[in-house]
N, CA, C and O atoms as CSV, one atom per row, in Angstrom:
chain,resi,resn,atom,element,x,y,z
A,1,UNK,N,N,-10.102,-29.137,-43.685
A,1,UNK,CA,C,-10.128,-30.276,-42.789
A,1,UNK,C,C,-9.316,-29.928,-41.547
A,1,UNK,O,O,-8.171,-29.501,-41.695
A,2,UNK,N,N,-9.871,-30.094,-40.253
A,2,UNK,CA,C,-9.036,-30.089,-39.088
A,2,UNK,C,C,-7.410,-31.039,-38.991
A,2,UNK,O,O,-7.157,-32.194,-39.333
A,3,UNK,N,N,-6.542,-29.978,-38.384
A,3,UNK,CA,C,-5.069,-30.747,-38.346
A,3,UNK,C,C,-4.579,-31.052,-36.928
A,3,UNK,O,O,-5.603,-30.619,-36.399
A,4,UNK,N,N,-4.116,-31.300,-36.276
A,4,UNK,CA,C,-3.221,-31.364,-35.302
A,4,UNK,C,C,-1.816,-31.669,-35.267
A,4,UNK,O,O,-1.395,-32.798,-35.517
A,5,UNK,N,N,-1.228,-30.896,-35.026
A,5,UNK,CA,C,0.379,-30.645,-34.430
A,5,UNK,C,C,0.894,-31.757,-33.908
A,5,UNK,O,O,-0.020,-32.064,-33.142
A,6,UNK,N,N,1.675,-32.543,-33.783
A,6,UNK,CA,C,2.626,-33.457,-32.507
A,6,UNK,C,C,4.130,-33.380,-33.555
A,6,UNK,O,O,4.295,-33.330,-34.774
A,7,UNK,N,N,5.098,-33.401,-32.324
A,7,UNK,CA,C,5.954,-33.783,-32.572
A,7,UNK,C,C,6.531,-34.974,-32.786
A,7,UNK,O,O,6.225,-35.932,-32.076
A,8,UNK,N,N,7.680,-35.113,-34.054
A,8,UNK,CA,C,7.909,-35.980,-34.069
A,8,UNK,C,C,8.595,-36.546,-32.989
A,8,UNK,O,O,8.646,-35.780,-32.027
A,9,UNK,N,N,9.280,-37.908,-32.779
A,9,UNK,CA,C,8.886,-39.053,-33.522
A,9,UNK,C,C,6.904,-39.308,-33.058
A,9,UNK,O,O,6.337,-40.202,-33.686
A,10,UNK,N,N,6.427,-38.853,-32.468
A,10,UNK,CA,C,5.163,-39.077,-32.156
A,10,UNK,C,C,4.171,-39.322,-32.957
A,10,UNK,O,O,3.264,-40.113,-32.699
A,11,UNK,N,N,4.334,-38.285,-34.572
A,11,UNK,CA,C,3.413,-38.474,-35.620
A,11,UNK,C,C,3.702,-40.070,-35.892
A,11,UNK,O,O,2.962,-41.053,-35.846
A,12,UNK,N,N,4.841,-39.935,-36.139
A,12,UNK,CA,C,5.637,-41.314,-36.930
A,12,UNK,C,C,4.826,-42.376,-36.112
A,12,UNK,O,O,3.785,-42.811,-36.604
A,13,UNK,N,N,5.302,-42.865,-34.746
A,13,UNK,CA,C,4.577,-44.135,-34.311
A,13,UNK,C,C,3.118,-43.582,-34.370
A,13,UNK,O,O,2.701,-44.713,-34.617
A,14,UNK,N,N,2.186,-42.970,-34.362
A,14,UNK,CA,C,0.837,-42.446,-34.704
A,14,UNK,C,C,0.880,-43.650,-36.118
A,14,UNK,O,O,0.578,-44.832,-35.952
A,15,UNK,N,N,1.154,-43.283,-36.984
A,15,UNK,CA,C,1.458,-43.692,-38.791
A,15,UNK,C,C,1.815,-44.832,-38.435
A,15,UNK,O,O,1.037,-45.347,-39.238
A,16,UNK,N,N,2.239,-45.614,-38.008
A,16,UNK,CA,C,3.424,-46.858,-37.715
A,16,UNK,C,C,1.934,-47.712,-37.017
A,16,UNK,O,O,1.789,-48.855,-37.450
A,17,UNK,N,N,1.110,-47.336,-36.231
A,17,UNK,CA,C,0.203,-47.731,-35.477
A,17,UNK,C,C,0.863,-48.312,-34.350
A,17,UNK,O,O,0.511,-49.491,-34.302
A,18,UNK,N,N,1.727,-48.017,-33.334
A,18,UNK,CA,C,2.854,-48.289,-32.154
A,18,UNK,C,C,1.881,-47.066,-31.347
A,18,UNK,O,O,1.242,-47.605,-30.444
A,19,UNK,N,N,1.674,-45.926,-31.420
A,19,UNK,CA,C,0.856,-45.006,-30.472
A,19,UNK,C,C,-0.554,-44.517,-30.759
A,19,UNK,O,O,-0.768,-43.369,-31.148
A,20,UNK,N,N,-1.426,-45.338,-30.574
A,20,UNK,CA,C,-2.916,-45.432,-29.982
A,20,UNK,C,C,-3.646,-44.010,-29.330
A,20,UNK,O,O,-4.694,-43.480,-29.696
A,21,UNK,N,N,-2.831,-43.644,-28.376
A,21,UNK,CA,C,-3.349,-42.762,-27.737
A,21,UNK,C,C,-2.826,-41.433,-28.126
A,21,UNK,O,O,-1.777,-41.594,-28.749
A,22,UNK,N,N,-3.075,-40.448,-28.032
A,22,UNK,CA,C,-1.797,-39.074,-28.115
A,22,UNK,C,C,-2.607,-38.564,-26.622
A,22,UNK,O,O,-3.787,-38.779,-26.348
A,23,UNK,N,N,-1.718,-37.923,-25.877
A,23,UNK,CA,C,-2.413,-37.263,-24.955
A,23,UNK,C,C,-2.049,-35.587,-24.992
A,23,UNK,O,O,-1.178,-34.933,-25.564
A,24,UNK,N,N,-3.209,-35.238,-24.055
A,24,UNK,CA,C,-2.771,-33.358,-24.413
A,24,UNK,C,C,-3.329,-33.191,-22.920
A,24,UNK,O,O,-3.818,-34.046,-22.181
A,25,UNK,N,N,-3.101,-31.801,-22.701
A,25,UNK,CA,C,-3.363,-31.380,-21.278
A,25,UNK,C,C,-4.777,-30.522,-21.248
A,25,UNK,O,O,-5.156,-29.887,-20.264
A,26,UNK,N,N,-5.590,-30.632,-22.681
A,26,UNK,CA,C,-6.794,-30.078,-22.734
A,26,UNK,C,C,-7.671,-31.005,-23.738
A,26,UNK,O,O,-7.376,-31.531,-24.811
A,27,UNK,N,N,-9.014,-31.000,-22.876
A,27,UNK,CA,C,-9.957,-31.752,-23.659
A,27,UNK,C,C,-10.554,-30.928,-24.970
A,27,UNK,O,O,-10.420,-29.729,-25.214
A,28,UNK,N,N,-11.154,-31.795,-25.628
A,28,UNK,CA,C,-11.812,-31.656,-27.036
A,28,UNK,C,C,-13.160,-32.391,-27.636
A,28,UNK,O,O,-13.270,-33.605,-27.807
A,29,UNK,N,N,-14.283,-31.278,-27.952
A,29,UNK,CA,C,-15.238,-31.645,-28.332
A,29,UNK,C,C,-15.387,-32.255,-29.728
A,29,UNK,O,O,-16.455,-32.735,-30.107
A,30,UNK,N,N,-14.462,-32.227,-30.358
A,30,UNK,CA,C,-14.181,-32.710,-31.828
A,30,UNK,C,C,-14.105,-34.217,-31.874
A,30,UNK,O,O,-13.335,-34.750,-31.075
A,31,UNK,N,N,-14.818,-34.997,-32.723
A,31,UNK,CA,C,-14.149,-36.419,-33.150
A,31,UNK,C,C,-14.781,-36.655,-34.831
A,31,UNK,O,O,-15.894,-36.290,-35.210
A,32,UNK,N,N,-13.949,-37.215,-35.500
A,32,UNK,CA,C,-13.933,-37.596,-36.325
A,32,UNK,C,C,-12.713,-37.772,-37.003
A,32,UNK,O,O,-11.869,-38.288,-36.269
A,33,UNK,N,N,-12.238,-37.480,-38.367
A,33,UNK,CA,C,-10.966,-37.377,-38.979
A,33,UNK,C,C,-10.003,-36.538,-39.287
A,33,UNK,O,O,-10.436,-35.735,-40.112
A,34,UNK,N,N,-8.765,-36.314,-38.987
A,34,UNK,CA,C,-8.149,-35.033,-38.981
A,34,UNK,C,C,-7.029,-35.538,-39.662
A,34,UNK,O,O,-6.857,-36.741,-39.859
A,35,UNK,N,N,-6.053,-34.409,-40.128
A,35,UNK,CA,C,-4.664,-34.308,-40.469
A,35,UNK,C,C,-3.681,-34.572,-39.246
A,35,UNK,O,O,-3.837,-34.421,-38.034
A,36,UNK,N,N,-2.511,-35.064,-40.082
A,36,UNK,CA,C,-1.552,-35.478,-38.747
A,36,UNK,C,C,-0.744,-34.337,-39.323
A,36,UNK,O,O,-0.741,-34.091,-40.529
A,37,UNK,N,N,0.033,-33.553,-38.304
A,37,UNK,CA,C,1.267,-32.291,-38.996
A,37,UNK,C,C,2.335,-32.700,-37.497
A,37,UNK,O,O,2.208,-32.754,-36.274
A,38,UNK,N,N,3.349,-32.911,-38.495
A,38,UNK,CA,C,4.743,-32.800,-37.909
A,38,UNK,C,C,5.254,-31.789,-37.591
A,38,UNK,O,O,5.892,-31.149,-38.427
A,39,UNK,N,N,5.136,-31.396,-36.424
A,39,UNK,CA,C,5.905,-30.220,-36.136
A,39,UNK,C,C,7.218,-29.915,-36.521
A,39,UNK,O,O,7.946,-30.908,-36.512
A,40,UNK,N,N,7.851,-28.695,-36.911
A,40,UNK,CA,C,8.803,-28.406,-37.475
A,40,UNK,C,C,10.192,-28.876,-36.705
A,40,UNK,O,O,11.206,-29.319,-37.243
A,41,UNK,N,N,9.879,-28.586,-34.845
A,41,UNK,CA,C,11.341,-28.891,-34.113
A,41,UNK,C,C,10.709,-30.346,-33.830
A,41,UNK,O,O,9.499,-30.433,-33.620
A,42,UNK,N,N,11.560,-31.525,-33.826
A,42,UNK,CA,C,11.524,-32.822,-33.339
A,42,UNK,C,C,11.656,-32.933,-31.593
A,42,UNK,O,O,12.410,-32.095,-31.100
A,43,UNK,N,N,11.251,-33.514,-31.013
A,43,UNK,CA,C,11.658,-34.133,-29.661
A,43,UNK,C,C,12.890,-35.028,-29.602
A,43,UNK,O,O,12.787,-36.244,-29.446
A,44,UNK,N,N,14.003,-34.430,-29.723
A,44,UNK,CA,C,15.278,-35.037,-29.579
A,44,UNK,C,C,15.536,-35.872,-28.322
A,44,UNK,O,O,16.714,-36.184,-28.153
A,45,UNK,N,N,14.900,-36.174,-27.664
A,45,UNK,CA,C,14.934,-37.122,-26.214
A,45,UNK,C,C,14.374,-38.266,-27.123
A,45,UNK,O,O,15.051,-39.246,-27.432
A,46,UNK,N,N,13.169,-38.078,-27.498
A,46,UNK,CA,C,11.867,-39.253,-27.739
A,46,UNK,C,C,12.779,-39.695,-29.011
A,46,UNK,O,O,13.187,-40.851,-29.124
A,47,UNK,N,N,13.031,-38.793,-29.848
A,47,UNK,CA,C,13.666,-39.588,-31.160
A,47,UNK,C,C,14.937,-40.381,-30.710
A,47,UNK,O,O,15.401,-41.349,-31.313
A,48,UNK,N,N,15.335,-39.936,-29.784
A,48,UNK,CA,C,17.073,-41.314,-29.446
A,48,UNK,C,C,16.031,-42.774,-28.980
A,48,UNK,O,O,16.081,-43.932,-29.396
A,49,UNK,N,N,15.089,-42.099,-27.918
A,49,UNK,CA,C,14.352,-43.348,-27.212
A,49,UNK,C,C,13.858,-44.454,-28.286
A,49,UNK,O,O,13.984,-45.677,-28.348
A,50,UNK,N,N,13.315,-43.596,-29.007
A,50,UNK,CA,C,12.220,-44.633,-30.066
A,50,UNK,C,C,12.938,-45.108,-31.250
A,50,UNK,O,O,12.369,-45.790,-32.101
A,51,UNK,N,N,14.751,-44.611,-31.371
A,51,UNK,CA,C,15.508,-45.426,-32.276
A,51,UNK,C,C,14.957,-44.509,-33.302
A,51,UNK,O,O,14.149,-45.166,-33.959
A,52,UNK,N,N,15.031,-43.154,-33.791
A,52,UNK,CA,C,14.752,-42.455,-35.446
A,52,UNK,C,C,15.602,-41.390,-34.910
A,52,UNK,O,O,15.433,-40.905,-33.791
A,53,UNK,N,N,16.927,-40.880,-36.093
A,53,UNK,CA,C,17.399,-40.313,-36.370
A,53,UNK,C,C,17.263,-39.541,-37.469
A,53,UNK,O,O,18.266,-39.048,-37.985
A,54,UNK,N,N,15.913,-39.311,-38.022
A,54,UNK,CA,C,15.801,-38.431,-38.777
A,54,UNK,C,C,14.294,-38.914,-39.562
A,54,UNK,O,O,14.066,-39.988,-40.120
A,55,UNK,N,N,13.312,-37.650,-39.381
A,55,UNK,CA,C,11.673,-37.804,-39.351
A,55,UNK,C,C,11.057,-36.767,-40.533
A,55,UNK,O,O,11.389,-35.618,-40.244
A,56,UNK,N,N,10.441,-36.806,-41.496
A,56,UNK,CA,C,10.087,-35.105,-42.376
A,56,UNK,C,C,9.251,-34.611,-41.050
A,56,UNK,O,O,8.464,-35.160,-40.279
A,57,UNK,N,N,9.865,-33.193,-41.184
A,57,UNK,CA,C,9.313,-32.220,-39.981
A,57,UNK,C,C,8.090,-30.820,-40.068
A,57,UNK,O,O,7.064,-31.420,-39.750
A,58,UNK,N,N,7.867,-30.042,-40.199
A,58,UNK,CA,C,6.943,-29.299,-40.721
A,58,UNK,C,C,6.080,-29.510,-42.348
A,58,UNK,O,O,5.973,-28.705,-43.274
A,59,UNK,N,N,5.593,-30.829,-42.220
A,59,UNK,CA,C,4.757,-31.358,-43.030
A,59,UNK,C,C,3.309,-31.857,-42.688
A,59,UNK,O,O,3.275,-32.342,-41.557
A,60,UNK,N,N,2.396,-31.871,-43.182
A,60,UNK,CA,C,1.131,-32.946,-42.890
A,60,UNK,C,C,1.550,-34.699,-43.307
A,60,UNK,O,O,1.214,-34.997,-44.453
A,61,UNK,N,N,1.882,-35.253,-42.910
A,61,UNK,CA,C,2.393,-36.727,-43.009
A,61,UNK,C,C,1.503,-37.616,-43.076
A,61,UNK,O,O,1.803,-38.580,-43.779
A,62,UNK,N,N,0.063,-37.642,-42.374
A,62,UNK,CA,C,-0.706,-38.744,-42.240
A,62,UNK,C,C,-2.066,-37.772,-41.861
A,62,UNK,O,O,-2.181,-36.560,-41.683
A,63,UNK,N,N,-3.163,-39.057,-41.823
A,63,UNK,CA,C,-4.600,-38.787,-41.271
A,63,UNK,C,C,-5.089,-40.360,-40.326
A,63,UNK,O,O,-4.979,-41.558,-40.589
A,64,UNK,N,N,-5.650,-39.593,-39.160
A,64,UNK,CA,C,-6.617,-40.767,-38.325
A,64,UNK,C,C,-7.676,-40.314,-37.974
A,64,UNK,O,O,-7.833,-39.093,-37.980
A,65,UNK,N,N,-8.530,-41.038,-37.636
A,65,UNK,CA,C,-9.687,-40.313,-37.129
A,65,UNK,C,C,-9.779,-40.385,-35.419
A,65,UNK,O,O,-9.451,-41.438,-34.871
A,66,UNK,N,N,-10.161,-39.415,-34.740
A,66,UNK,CA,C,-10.606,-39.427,-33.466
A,66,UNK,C,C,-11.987,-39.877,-32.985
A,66,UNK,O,O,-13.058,-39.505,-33.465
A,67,UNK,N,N,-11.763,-40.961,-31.696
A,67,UNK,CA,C,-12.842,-41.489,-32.137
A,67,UNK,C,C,-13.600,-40.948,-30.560
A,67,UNK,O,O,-14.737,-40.534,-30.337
A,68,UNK,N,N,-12.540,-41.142,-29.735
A,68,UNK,CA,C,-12.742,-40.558,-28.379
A,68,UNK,C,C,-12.154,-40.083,-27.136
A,68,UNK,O,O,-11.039,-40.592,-27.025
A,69,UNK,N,N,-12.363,-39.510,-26.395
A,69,UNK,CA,C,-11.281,-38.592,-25.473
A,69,UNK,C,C,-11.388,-39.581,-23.995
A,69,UNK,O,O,-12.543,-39.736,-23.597
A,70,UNK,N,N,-10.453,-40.147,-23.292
A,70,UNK,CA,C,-10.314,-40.784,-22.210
A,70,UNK,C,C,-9.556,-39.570,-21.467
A,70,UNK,O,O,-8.631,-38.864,-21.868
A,71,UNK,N,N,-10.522,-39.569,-19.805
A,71,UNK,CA,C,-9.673,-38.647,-18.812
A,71,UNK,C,C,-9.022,-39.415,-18.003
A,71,UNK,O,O,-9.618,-40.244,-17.314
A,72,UNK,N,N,-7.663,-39.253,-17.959
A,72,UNK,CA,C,-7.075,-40.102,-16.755
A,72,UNK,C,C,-6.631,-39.659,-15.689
A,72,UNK,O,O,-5.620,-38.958,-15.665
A,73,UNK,N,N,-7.322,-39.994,-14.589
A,73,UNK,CA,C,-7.844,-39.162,-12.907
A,73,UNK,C,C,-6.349,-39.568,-11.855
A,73,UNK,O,O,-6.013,-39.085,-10.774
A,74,UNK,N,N,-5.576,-40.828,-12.854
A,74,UNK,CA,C,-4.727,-41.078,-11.801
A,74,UNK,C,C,-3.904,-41.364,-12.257
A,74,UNK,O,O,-3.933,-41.670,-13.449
A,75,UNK,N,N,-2.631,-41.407,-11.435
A,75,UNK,CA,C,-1.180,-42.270,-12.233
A,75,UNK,C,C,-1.518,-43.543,-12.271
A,75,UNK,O,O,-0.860,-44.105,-13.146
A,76,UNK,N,N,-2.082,-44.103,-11.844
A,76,UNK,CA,C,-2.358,-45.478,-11.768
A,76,UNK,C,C,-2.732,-45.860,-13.426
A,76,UNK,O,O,-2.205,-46.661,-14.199
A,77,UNK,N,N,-3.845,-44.941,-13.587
A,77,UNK,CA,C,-4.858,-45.003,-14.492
A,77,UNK,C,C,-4.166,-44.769,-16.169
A,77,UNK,O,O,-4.491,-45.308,-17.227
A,78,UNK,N,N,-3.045,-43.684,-15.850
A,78,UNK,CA,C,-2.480,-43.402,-16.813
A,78,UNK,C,C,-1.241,-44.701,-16.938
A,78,UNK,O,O,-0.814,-45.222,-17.969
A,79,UNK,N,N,-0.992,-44.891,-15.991
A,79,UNK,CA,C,0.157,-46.016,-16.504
A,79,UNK,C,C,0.183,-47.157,-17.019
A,79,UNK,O,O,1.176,-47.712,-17.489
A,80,UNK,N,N,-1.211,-47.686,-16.942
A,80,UNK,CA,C,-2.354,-48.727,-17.064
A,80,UNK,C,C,-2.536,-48.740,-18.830
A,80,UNK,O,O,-2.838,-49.729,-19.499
A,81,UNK,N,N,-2.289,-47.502,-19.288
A,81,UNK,CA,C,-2.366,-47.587,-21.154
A,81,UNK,C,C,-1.059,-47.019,-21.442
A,81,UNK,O,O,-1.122,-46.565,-22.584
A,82,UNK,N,N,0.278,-46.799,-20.868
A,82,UNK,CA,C,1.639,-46.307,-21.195
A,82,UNK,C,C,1.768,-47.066,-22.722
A,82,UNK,O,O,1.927,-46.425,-23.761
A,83,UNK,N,N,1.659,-48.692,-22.649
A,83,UNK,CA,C,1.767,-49.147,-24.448
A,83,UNK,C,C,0.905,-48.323,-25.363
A,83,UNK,O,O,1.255,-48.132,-26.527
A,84,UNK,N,N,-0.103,-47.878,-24.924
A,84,UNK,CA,C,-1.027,-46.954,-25.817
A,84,UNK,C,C,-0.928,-45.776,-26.412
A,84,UNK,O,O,-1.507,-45.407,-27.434
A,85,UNK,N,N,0.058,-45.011,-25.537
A,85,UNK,CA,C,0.224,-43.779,-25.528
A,85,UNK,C,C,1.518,-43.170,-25.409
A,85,UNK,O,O,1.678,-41.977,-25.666
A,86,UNK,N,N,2.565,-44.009,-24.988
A,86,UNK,CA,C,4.033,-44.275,-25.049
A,86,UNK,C,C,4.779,-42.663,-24.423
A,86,UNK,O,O,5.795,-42.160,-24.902
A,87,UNK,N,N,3.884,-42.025,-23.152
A,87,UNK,CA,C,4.116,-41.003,-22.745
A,87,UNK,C,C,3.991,-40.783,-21.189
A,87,UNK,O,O,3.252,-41.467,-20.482
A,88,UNK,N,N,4.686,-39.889,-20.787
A,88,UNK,CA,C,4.645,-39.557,-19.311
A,88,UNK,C,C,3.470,-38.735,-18.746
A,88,UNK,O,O,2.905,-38.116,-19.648
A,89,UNK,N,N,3.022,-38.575,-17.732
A,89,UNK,CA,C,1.820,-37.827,-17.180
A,89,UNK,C,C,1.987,-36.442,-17.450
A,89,UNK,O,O,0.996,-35.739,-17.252
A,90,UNK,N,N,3.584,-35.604,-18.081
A,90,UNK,CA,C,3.853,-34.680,-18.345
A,90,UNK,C,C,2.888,-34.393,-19.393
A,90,UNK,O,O,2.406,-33.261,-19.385
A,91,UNK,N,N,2.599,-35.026,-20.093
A,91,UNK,CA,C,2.337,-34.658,-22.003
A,91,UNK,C,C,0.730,-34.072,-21.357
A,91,UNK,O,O,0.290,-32.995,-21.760
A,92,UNK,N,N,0.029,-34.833,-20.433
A,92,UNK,CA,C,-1.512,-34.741,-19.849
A,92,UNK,C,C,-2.085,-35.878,-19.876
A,92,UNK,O,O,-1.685,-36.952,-20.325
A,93,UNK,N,N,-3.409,-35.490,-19.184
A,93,UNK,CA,C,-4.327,-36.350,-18.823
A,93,UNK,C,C,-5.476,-36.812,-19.837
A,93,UNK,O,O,-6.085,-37.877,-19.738
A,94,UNK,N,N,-5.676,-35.860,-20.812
A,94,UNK,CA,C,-6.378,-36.248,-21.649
A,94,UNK,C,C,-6.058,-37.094,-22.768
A,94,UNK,O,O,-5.152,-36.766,-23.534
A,95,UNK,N,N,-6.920,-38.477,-22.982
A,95,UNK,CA,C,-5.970,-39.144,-23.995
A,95,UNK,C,C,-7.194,-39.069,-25.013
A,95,UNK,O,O,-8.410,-39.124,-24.827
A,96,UNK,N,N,-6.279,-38.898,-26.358
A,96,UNK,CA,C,-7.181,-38.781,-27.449
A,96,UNK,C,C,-7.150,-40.334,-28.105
A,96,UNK,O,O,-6.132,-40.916,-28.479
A,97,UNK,N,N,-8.107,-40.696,-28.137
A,97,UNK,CA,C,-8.180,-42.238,-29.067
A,97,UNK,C,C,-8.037,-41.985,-30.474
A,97,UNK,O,O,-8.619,-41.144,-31.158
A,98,UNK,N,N,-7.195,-42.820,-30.796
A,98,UNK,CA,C,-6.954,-42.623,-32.505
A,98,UNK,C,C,-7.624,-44.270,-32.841
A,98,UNK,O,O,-7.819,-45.328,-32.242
A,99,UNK,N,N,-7.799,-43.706,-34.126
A,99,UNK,CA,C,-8.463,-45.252,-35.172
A,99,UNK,C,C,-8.015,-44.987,-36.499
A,99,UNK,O,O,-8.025,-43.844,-36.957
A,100,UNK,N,N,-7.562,-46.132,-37.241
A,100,UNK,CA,C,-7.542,-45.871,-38.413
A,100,UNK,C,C,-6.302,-44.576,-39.163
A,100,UNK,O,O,-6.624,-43.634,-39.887
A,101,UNK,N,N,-5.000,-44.904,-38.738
A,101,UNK,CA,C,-4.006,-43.924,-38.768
A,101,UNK,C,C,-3.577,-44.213,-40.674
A,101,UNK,O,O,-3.397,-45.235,-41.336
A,102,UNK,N,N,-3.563,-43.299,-40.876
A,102,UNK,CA,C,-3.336,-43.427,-42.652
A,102,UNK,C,C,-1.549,-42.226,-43.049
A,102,UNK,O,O,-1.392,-41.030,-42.805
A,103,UNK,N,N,-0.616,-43.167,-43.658
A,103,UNK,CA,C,-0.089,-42.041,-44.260
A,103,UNK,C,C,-0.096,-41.685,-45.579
A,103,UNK,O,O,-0.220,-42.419,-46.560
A,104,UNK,N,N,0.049,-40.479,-45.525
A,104,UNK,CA,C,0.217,-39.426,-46.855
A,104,UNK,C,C,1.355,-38.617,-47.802
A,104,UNK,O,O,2.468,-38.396,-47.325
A,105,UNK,N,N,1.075,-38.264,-48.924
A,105,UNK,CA,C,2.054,-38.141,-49.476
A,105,UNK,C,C,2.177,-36.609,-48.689
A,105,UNK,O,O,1.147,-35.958,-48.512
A,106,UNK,N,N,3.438,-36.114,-48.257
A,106,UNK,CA,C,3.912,-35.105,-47.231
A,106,UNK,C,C,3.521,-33.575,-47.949
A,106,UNK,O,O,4.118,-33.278,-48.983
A,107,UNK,N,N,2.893,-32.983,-47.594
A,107,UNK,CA,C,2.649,-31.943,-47.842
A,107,UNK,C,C,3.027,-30.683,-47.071
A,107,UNK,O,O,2.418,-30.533,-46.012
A,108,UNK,N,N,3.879,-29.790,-47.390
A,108,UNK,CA,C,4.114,-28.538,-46.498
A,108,UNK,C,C,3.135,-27.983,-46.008
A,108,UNK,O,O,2.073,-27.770,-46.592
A,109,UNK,N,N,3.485,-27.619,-44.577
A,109,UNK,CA,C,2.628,-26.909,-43.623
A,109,UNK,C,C,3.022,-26.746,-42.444
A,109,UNK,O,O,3.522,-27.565,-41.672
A,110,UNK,N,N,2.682,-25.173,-42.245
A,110,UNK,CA,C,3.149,-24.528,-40.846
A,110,UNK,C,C,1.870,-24.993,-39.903
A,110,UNK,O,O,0.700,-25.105,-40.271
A,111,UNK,N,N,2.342,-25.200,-38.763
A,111,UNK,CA,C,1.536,-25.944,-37.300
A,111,UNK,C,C,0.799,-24.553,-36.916
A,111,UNK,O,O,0.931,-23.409,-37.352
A,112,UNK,N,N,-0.264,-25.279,-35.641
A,112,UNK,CA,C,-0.873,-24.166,-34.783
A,112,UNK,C,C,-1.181,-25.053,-33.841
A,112,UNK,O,O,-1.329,-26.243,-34.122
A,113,UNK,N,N,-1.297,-24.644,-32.774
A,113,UNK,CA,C,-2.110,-25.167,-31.638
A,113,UNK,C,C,-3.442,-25.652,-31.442
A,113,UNK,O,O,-4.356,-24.978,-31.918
A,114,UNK,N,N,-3.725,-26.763,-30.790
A,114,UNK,CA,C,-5.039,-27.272,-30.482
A,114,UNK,C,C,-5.243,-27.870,-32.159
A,114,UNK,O,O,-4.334,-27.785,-32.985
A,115,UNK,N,N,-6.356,-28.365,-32.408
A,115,UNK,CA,C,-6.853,-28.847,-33.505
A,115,UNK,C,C,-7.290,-27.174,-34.176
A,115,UNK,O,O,-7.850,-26.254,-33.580
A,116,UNK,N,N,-6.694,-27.238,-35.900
A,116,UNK,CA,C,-6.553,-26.427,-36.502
A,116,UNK,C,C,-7.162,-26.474,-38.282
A,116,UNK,O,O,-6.997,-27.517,-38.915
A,117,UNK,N,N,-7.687,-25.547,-38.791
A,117,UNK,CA,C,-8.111,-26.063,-40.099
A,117,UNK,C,C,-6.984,-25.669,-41.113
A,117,UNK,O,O,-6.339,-24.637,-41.297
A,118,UNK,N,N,-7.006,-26.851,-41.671
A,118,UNK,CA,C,-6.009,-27.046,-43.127
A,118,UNK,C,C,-6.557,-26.704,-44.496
A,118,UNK,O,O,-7.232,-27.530,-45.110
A,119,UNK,N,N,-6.275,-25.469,-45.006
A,119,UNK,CA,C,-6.654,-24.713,-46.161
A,119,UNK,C,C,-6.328,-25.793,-47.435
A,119,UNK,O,O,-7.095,-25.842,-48.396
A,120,UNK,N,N,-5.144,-26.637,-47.355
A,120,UNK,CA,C,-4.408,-26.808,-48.551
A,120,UNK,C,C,-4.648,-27.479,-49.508
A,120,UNK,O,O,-3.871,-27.492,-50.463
């Protein structure tokens, strides 16, 4: 099954259903259901912001499905879903629509880039 990487706290509100959107700086022909994987190093900025002091980290934690990819052409455009996506124009323009965020019992696993297949 396909996985994707984010750092925490990001998986977490993903799971929590608080972040809607994830954005990346490259589009994707993929939609359907994937693995959520916690990256091993946390985002120590985002985790003070979002109030979590401590997240499981290099695990698969959850599953959502992708349902569709929004391009956002402007700051305007991007700031317009910030509750959605709870991120700066840094992270990118491409926002991935999530549906249906499920968590799981945590399973070990090393990350990869882009959407990735999960042997386990």
């Amino acid at each position: 099954m396909k996985a994707l990487s984010l750092k925490q706290p990001f998986a977490e509100l993903i799971l929590q259903d608080r972040k809607k959107i994830e954005l990346r700086k490259w589009n994707t022909k993929f939609r359907g259901e994937f693995l959520i994987h916690a990256s091993k190093i946390s985002d120590k900025n985002a985790m003070k912001k979002f109030g979590f002091s401590a997240l499981p980290c290099g695990f698969i934690v959850g599953k959502a499905k992708l349902i569709d990819v929004k391009k956002y052409k402007t700051k305007k455009e991007h700031d317009k879903d910030k509750n959605l996506h709870l991120a700066s124009t840094s992270f990118g323009n491409y926002g991935f629509i999530l549906k249906d965020a499920k968590r799981i019992k945590p399973i070990p696993a090393k990350g990869k880039l882009n959407f990735w297949e999960f042997e386990g």
